[in-house]
C-alpha positions in Angstrom: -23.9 1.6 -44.0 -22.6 5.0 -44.7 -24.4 7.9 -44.5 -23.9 8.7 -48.6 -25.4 5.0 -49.1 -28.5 5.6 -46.6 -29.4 9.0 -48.5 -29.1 7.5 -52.0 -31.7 4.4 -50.4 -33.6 6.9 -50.0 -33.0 9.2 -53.3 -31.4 11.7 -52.1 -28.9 12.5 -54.9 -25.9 13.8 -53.6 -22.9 15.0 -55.2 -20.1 12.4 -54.9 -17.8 12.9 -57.8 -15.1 10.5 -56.3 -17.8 7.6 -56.1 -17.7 7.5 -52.1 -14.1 7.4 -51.5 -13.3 10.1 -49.4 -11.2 11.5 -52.6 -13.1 15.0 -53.4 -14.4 16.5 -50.0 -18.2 17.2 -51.8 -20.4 14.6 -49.4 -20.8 17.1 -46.9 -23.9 16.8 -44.3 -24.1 18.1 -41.3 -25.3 15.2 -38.2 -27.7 16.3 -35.3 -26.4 20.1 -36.2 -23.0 19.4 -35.6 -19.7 20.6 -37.8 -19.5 19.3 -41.4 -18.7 15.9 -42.2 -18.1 13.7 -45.4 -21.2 11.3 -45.7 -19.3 8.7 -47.3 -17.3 8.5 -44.4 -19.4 8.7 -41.8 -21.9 5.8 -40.7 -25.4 6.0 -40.9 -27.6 5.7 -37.1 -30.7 5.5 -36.9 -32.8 8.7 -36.0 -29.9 11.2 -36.9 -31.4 14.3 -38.4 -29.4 14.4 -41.7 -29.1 18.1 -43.2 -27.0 17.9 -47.0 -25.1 20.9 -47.2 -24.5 21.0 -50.8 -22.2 22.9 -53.1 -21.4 24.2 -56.6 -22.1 21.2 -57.9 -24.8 20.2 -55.2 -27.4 22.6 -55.1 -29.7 20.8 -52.6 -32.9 22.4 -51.5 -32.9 22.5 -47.7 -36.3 21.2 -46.4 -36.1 22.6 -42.5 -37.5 19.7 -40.0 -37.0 16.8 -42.5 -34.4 14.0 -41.1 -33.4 13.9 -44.7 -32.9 17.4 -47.0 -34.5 16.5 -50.4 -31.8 17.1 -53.1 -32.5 19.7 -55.4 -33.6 19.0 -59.0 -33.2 22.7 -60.5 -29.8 21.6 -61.7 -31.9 19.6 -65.0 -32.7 22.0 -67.5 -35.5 21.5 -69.4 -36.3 23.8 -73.0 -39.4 23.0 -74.1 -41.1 24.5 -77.2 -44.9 24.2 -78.2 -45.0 24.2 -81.7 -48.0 22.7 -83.9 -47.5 19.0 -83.7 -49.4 16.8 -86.8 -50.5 13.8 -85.5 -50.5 12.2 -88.8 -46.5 11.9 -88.6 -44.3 9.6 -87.4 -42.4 11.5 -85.1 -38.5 10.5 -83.9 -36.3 10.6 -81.1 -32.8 11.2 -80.8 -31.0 10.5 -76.8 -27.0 11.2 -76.6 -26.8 9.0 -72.8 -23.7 11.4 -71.3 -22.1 10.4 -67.9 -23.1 13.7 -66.4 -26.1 15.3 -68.7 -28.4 13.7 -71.0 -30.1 15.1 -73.7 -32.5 14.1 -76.0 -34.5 15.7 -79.2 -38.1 14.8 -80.6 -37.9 15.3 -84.6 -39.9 16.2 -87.0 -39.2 13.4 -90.1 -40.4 15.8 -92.7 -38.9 19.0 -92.3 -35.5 17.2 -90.2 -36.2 19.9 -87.6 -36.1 19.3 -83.5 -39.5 20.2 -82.2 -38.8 19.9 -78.8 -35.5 19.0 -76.6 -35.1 18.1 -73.3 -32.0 17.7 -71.1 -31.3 16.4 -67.6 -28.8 15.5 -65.4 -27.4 11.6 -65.2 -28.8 10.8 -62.1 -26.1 8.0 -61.7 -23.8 11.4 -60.8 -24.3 9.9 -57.2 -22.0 7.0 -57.9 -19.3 9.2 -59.6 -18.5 11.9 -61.4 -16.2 9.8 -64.1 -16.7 6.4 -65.8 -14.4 4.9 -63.6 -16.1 5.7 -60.9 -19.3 4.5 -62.3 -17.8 1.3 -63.5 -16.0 0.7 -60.3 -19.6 1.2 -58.4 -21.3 -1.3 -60.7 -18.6 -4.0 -60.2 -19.5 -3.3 -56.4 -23.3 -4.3 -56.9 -24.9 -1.4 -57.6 -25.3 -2.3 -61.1 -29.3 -2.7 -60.6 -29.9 0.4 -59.3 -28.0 2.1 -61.6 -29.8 0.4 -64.5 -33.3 1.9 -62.6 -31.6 4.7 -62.2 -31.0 5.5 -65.8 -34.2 4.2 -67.5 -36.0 6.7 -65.2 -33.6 9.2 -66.4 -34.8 8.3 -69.8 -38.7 8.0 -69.3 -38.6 11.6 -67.7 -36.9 12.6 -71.0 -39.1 10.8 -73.3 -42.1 11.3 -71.7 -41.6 15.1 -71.5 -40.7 14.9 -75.4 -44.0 13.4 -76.4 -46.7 14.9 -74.6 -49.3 15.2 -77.4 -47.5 13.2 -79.4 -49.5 10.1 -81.2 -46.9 7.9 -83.3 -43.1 7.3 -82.3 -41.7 5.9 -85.6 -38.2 5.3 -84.2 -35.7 5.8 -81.0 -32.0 6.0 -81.5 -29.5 6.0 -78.5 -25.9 6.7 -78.5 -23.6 7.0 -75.5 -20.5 6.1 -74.1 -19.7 2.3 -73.5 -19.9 2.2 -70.0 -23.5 4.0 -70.3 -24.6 1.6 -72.5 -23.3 -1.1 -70.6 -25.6 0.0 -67.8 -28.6 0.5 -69.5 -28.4 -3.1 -71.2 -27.6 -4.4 -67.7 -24.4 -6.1 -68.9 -21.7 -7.2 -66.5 -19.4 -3.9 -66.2 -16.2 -5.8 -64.5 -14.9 -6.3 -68.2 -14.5 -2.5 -68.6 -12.9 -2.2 -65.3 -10.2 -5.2 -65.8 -8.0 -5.8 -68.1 -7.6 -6.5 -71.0 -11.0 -4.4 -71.0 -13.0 -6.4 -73.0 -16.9 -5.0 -73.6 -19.5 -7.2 -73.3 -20.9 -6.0 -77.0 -20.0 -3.1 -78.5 -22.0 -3.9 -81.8 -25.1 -2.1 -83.2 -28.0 -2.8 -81.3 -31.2 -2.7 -82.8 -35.0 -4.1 -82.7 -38.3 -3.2 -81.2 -38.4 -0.8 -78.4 -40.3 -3.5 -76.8 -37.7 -6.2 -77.2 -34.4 -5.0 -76.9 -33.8 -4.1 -73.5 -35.3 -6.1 -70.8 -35.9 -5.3 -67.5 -35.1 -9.0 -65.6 -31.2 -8.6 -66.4 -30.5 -12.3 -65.4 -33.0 -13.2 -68.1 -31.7 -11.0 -70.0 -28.0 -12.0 -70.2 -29.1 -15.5 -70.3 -30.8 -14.5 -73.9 -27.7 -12.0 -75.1 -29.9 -9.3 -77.0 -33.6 -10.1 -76.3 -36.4 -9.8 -73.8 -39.0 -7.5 -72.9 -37.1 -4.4 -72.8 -37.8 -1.3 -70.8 -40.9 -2.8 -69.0 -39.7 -0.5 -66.2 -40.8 2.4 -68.5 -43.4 1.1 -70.7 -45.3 0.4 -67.6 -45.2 3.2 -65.8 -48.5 4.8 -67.3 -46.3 6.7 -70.1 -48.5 6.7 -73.0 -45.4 7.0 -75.3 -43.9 3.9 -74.5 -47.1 2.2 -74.6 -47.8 3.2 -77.8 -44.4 2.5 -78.9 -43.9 0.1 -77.7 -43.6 -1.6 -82.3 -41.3 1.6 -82.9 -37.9 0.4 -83.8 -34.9 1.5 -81.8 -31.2 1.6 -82.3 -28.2 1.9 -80.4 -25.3 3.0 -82.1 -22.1 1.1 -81.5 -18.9 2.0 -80.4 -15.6 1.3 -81.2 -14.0 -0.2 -77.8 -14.5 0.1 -73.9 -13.7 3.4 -73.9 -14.6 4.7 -77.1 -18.3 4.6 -77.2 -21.1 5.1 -79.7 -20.9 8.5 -78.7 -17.7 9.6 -80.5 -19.1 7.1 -83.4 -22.1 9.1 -83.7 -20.2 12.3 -83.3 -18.2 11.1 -86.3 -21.1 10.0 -88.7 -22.3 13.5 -88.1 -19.2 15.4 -88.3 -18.6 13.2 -92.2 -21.9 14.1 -93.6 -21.9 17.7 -92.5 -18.4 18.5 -94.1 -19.1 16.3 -97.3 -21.6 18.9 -98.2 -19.4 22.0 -97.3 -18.1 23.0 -101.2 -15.0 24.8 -99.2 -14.0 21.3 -97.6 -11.1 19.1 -99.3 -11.9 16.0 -99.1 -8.3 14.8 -98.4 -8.5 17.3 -95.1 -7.4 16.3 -91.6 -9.8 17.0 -88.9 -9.9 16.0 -85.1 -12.7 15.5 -83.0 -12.1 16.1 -79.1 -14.7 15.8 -76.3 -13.4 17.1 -73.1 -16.0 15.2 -70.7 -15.5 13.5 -67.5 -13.6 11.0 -70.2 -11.5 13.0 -72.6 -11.5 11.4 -76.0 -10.1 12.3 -79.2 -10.6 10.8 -82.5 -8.1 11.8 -85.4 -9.3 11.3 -89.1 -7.2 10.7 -92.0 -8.0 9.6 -95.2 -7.2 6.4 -94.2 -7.9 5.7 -90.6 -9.7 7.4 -87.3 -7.3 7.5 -84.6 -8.8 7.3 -81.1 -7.9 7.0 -77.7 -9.8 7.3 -74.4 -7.7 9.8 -71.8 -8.6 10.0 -67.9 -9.4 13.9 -68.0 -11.9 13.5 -65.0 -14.4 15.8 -64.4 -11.9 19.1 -64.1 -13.2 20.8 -67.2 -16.6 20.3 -65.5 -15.9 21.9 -62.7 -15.7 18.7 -61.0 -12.6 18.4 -58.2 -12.2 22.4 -58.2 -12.0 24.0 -54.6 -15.0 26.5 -55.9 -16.0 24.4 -58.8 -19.7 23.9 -60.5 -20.9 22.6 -63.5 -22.3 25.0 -65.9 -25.5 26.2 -64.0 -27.0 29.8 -63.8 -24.3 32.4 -61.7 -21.3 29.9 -62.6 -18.4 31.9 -63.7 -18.2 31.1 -66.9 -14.7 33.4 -68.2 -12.0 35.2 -66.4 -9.4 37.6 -66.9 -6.5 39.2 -65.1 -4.8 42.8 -66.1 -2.4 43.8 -63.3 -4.3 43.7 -59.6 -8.2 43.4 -61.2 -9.7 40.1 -61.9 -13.1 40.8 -63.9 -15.5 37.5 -64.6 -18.4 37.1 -66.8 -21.3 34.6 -65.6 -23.9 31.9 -67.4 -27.0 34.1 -67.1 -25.1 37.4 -66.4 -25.4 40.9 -68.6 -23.0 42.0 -70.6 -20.8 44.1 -67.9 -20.4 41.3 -66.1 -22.6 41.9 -63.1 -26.1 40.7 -61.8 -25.8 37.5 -60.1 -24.0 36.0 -56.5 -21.3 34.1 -58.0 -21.8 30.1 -57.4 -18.9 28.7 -58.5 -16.3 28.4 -61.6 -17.7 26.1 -64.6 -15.0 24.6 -66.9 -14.2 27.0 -69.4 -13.9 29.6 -66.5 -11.5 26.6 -64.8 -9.3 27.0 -67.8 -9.3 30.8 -68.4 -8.6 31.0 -64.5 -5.1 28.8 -65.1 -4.4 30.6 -68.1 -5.0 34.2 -66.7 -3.1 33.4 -63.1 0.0 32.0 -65.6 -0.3 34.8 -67.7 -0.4 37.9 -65.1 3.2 35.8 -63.4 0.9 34.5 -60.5 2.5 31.0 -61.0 5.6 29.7 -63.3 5.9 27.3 -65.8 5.4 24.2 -63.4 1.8 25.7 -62.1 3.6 27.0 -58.7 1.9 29.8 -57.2 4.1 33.1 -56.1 2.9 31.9 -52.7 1.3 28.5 -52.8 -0.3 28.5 -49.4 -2.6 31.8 -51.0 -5.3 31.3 -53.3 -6.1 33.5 -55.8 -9.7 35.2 -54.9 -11.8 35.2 -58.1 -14.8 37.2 -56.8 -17.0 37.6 -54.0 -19.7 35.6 -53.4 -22.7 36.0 -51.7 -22.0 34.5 -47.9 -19.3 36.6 -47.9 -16.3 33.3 -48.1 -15.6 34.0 -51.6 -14.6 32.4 -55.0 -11.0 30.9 -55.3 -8.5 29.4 -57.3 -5.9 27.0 -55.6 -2.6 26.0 -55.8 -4.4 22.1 -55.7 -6.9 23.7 -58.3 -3.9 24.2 -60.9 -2.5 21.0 -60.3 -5.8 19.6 -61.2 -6.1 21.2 -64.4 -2.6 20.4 -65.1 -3.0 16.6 -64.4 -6.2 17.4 -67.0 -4.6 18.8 -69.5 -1.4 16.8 -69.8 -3.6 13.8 -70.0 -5.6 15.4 -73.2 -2.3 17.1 -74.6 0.0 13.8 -74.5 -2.9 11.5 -75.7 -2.8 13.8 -78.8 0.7 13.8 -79.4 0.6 10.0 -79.4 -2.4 10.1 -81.9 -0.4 12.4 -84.3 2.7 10.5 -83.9 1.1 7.5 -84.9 -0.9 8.9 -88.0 2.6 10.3 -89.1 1.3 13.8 -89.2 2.3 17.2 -87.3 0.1 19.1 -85.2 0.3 21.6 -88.2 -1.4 19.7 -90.9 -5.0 19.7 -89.1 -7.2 21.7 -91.1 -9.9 21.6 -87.9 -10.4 20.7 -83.9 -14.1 20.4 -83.3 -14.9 20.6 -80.0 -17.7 18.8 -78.8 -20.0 19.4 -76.0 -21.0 22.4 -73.8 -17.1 23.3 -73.4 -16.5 23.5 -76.9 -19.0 27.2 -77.4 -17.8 28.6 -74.1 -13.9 27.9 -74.3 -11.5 30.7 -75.0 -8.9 29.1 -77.6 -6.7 31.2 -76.7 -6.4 29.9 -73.0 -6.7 26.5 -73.8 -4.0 27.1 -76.0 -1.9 29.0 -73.1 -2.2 26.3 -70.8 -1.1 24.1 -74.0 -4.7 22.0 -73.3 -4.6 22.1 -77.3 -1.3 22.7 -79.2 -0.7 26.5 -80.1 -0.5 25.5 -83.8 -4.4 24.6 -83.6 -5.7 27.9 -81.5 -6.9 29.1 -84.7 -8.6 26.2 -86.0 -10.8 25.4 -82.6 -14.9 25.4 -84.6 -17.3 24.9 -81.2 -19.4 22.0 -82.8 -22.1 21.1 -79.9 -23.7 18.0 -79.0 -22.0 16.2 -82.2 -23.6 12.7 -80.5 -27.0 14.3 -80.3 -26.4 15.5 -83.9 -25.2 12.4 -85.1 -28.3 10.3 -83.7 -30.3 12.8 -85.1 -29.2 12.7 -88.5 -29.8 8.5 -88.4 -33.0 8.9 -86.8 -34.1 10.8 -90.1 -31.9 9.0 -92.7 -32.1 5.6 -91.6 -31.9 2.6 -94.2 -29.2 -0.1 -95.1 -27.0 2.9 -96.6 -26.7 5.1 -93.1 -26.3 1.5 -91.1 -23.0 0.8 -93.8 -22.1 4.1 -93.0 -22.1 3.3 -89.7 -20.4 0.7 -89.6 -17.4 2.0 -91.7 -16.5 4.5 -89.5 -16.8 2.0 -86.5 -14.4 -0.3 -88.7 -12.0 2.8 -89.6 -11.4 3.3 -86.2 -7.9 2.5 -84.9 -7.9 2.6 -81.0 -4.7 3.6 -79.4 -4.5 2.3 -75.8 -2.4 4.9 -73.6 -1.6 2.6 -71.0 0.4 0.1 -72.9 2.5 2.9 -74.8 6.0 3.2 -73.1 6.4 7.3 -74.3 2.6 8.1 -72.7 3.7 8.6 -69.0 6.9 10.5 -70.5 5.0 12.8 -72.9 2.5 12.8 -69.6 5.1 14.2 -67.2 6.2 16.5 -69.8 2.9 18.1 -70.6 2.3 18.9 -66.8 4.4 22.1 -67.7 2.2 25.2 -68.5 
């Protein structure tokens, strides 16, 4: 047993984005005081003393004289409001199930509003940043634990959401395939093989009670029914007790790796425009989601174009030298005029300064390659001046500093091509230019914080779009949302039609995506 497998036995989350293999140098503990070493490839002995170092994406409390250092759970936000809650509603709840963050809304069914919203980090993150990693981890049997893993995830949520509450009318979940795979508890080899074939990828629905059970044997013996989430409703949370009758959804998606996410993301996207008087309803519009799993859906009047691209977690900061995810003192935008490098930070004032710099989140990633290209710090092919000198960022507290590498660039690059190509191919087979897209939406985090003009320096998005980049949020959280409220036969049809409209382009099997690929390394 590994060191990085005794610490999660005893749950100790700690940053792995590679899944254990050795592959992005974050494990690091230290053993009986001795230099730094990578815990997933180092084995665990009895009676070591076991201090996690941590890192950008790590933050890990250190408790002095404990064998194991407890990780740290600042890194979930929480944003709770108190507002007046009537107890003679029926209250709903909205949960987008993301492979790094979840977040999930309580909603008020008269007014549409979210009373309260809570957020927290995927606490699966231990058995890799990316879907493969997870999927690859659950073929290895660690499926069960991952399943506990994320209904806990989902009980803290929930329970935090209803404090007070009386009456949960109805819970609807959307994520990505491989999420909901592992909350069901369904076998996840078939994502990980090919011809990657889900399990079910169908619209889930039925009493919160019976649809996802907690014996998974029984479970998959049954398909779809069983006493679902005993693990939470019996965990003295009065919410699940007492809704235990509320009905609950899970929006489907539309392959292995387009997931109920984008599907929601869609729904929610359609209904917003159709009541926007400046819209043409003959518009084309693309919806991108630069997650640990980049995908892009393309809408026509005819057909959604989607495909799945292997982005990784770069534009989360994940597999950056200096990288973090987007937590308080991550640098959050950069920019280069001659010799001075200037940064803004999440939490920072408006000049800039205030906090010890703890890392460089993704839209700071992608200003960082843009800026260094820019100022003739590297040429077209992302090779530094001098590629054995990093470019220093800023200072940071211990005194080591912030930096960009030359292995930094070349993980953006791998990124971005990845996005950039996929797009091409989705264009190419719609029979449209990059021109005739009236909008990008970007969902997620990324999508406020991005600069479009660096993503469109760095030729992450095609130049042609810079100008029609519109931020658009947690579009899956939105979109579960809007059902929650709305939901009858005519939203379920809905549903379903943009699930059915939904033409999935698989990148591996087309012969001109690993040209277009190599071609889109260039900056």
């Amino acid at each position: 047993m590994t060191i990085l497998e005794y610490l999660r036995s005893q749950g100790v989350d700690i940053a792995a984005p590679c899944g254990g293999y050795g592959a992005c140098g974050k494990c690091l503990v230290t053993v009986d005081g001795g230099a730094p070493l990578l815990a997933c490839r180092i084995e665990y002995r009895e009676g070591s003393v076991i201090k996690v170092i941590g890192d950008g994406n790590n933050n890990n409390r250190r408790n002095e004289g404990c064998n194991i250092i407890a990780a740290d759970t600042d890194g979930n936000s929480s944003q709770k409001a108190s507002p007046e809650i009537d107890n003679d509603r029926k209250y709903t709840i909205a949960v987008d199930i993301g492979t790094t963050t979840l977040a999930a809304a309580l909603v008020d069914p008269i007014s549409g509003e979210k009373i309260r919203q809570e957020t927290c980090l995927n606490s699966n993150r231990v058995f890799g940043a990316d879907v493969i990693s997870r999927i690859r981890s659950g073929m290895e049997g660690h499926l069960p634990e991952m399943r506990d893993r994320l209904q806990n995830d989902l009980r803290e949520l929930i329970s935090g959401l209803t404090e007070g509450i009386r009456t949960v009318d109805m819970i609807v979940l959307a994520g990505n395939t491989a999420m909901i795979h592992t909350l069901m508890g369904y076998d996840l080899s078939s994502l990980g093989t090919y011809p990657y074939e889900p399990v079910n990828i169908s619209m889930i629905e039925g009493k919160a009670g019976n649809l996802i059970s907690q014996d998974r044997t029984e479970m998959m013996s049954r398909d779809l029914t069983g006493e679902i989430s005993k693990d939470i409703i019996e965990t003295g949370s009065d919410v699940f007790k007492m809704s235990e009758d509320s009905h609950c959804v899970i929006l489907p998606s539309a392959s292995a790796f387009i997931g109920g996410d984008i599907i929601s993301g869609l729904y929610y996207l359609e209904a917003a425009r159709d009541i926007d008087p400046s819209i043409k309803t003959d518009d084309i519009y693309a919806l991108m989601d630069l997650g640990t799993n980049g995908e892009i859906a393309l809408v026509t009047d005819n057909s959604i174009y989607c495909t799945s691209t292997a982005a990784g977690p770069v534009f989360e900061g994940g597999e950056i030298s200096c990288g973090t995810g987007s937590i308080t003192g991550a640098i959050d935008h950069v920019s280069i005029s001659g010799n001075d490098i200037t940064c803004s930070q999440i939490g920072g004032n408006e000049s800039g300064d205030c906090l010890s710099p703890k890392g460089i989140c993704g839209s700071g990633v992608i200003d960082c390659a843009a800026e260094i290209f820019k100022a003739g710090l590297c040429d077209e092919r992302g090779t530094f001046t001098d590629p054995d000198v990093p470019v220093k960022i800023a200072d940071s507290e211990d005194g080591s500093g912030i930096f960009f590498t030359q292995e930094d660039m070349r993980q953006v690059q791998l990124a971005k091509a990845a996005v950039s190509a996929g797009f091409r191919i989705l264009c190419r087979e719609a029979g449209i230019d990059m021109e005739d897209i009236s909008a990008l939406y970007l969902a997620g985090g990324l999508g406020y914080s991005i600069r479009p003009s660096s993503a469109a320096v760095i030729r992450l998005v095609d130049p042609a779009l810079k100008d029609k980049i519109i931020p658009a949020g947690n579009t899956s959280l939105l979109g579960t949302i809007r059902f929650s409220l709305l939901y009858d036969k005519d939203e379920k049809d809905r549903i379903s039609t943009i699930k059915d409209r939904c033409h999935v382009i698989d990148l591996a099997s087309d012969p001109s995506f690993q040209d277009l690929y190599i071609a889109d390394m260039d900056l």
